[in-house]
TORVOLUM-878463 format. One record per residue (C-alpha): residue in three letters; x negated, y negated, z. Coordinates in steps of 0.001 Angstrom, whole numbers, plus 500000, padded with zeros to 6 digits. Layout:
N
ALAXYZ/...
This chain:
275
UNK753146621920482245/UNK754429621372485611/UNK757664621325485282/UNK757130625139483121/UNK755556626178486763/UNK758593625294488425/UNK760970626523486220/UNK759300630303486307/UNK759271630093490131/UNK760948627887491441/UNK760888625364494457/UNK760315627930497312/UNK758405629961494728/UNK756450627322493605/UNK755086626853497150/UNK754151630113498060/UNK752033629947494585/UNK750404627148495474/UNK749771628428499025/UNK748448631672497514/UNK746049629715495600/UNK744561627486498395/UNK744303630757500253/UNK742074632096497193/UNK739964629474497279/UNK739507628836500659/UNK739708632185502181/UNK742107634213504536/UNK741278631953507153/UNK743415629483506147/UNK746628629357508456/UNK750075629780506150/UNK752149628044508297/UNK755799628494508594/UNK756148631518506301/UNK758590634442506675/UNK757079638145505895/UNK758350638206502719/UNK756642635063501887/UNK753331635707503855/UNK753895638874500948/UNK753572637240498665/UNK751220634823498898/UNK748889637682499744/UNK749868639385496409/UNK749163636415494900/UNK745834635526496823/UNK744324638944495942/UNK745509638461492162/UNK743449634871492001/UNK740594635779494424/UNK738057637261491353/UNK739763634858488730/UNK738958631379490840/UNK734958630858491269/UNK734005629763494541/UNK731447626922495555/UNK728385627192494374/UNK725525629205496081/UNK721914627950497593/UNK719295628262495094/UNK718180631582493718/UNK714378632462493497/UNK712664632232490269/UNK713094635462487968/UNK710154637137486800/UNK708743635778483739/UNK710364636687480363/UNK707843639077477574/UNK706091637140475097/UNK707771636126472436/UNK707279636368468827/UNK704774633995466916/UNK706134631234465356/UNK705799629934461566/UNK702123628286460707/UNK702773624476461401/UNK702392621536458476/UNK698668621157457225/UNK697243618021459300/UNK695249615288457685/UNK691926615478456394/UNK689122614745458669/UNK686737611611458043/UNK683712613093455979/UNK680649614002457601/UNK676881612821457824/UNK674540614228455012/UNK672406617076455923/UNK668728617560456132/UNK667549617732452693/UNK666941620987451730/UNK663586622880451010/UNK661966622499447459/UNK663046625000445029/UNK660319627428443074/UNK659047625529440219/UNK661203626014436877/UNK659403627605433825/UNK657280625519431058/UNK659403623265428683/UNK658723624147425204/UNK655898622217423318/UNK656354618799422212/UNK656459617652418537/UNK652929617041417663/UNK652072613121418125/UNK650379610663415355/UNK646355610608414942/UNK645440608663417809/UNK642001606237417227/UNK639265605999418912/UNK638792602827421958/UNK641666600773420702/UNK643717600147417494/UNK641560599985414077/UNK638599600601416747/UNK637686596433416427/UNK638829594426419165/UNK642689593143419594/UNK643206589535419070/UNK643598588278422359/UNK641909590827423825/UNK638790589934426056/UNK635369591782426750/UNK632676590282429323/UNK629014591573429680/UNK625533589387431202/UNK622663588624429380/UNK619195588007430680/UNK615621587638429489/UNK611883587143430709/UNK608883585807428479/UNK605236584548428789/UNK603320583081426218/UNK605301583790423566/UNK606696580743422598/UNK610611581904422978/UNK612825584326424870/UNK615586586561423239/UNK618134587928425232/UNK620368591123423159/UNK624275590667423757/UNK626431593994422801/UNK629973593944422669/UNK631128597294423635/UNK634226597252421144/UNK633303595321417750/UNK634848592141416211/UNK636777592448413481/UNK634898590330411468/UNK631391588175412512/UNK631975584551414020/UNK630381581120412601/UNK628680578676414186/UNK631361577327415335/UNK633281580108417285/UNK630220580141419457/UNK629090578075422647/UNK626228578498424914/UNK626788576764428374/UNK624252575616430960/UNK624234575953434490/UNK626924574033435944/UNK629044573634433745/UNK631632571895433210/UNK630898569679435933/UNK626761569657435174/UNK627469568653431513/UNK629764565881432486/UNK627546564170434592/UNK625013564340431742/UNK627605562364429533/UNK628162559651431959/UNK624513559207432435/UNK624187558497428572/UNK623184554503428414/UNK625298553907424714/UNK629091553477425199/UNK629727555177422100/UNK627449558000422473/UNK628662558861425705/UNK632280558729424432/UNK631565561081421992/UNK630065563509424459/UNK632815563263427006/UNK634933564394423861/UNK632717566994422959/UNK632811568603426511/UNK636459568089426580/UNK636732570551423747/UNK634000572749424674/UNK636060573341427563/UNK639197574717425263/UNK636937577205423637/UNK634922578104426659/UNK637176577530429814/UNK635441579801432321/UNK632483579882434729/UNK629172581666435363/UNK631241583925438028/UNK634223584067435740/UNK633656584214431925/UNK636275583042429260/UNK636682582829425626/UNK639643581237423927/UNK640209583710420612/UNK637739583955418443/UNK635173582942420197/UNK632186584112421998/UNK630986581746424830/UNK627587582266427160/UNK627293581111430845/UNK624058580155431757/UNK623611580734435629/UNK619849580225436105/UNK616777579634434169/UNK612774578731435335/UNK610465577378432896/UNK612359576535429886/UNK611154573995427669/UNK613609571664427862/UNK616129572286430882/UNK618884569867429742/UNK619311571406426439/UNK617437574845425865/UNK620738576541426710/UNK623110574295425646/UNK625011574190422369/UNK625590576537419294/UNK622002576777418616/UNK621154579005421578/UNK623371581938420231/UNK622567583185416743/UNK623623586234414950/UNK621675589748415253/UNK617617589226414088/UNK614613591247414669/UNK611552590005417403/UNK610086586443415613/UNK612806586055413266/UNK615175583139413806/UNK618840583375411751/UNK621469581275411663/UNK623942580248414515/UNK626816582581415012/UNK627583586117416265/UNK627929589377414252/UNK631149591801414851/UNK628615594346417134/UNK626399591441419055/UNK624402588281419310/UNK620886587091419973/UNK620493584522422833/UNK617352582465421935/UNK615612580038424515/UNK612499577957424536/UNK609365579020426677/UNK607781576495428798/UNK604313576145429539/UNK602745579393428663/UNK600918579611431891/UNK604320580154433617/UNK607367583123433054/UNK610220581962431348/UNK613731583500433021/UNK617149583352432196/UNK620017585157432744/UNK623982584513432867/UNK627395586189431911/UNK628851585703428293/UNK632863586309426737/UNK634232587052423643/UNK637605587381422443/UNK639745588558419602/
């Protein structure tokens, strides 16, 4: 490229370019030394040629423009990720009450008090019994059962208890003096207490069985025995007429022996029968 330059002007044109083009950069000021008119010509031609072509040094700092006009709005961005979900609300009010539901297929013929209208096997009722008598030689106390047997009970589906027991008729078998009588009486309790395993407070009846809890009694002709055994229950009779032991599917009759006749005979307690 340099040698093109010299070529086109040649050596004593070559450095009047050159001067010429300091002098546009740097300004008239600069001293061209050692030039004849011609020359100093020249290099003016040249200087004035180059002077708007050539960019000077840069300028100080301008002040800040006035701000540009709004520009237009740009596209809707990418949808950002759902937020975590929020606490429940209040619970709303109640709404109005919906309309009536259509009527129900009719049901089966229900029965009266329970199934059959008997009492369920297994199935217990509880009641108290008590009596008062003077001169009359014997007491009866009524029991009702509320919801019938299904069919009466023997003499030996039913127990009358004393007062105490079990532990009062337990002490009465250890006090008997023959071994073997007092064995057999420990047995007897022990089974009494199967069929009859409740209290005065608390009256039970294994099924099948009706059981009576004597809790007190005054002026009974014999106190260890008037209201013990099967014979103190007996099935449904009228006033004055004994029956046999037992109990009949609506009741019983609880008999017991009048002391002296100068004295009220009492006795009441709690009874339980089962299905």
């Amino acid at each position: 490229m340099f040698s093109r330059i010299h070529s086109k002007f040649g050596t004593a044109g070559l450095i009047v370019a050159v001067i010429a083009l300091v002098v546009a950069v740097a300004g008239t000021a600069f001293a061209a030394a050692k030039l004849n008119g011609t020359q100093k010509k020249e290099v003016e031609k040249i200087a004035k040629k180059w002077a708007n072509k050539i960019p000077g040094p840069a300028g100080a700092k301008g002040d800040p423009g006035p701000a540009g006009a709004k520009g237009d709005t740009g596209a809707p961005g990418a949808p950002g990720k759902d937020g975590a979900p929020g606490k429940d609300g209040a619970p709303g009010e109640d709404g109005a009450p919906g309309e009536d539901g259509a009527p129900g297929e009719e049901g089966p013929p229900g029965q009266p008090w329970v199934p059959d209208g008997t009492l369920p096997i297994g199935a217990t009722e509880t009641g108290a019994f008590a009596t008062t008598s003077k001169n009359v030689g014997f007491a009866i106390a009524q029991i009702s059962f509320t919801i019938p047997l299904e069919a009466p009970l023997d003499a030996e589906h039913v127990q009358s208890n004393g007062i105490g027991y079990p532990a009062a008729d337990e002490t009465i078998c250890n006090e008997k003096a023959e071994p073997e009588e007092k064995t057999n009486c420990l047995n007897g309790l022990k089974a009494q207490e199967q069929n009859c395993p409740g209290t005065g407070a608390n009256p039970e009846a294994a099924s099948g069985f009706l059981c009576t809890y004597t809790m007190a009694e005054e002026n009974t002709s014999n106190p260890e025995n008037a209201v013990r055994g099967r014979g103190a229950i007996q099935k449904l009779t009228a006033i004055n007429y004994f029956q046999e032991p037992g109990a009949e599917v609506s009741g019983a009759s609880f008999f017991v022996a009048v002391g002296e006749d100068t004295q009220t005979t009492k006795v009441f307690g709690s009874w339980a029968v089962t299905g």
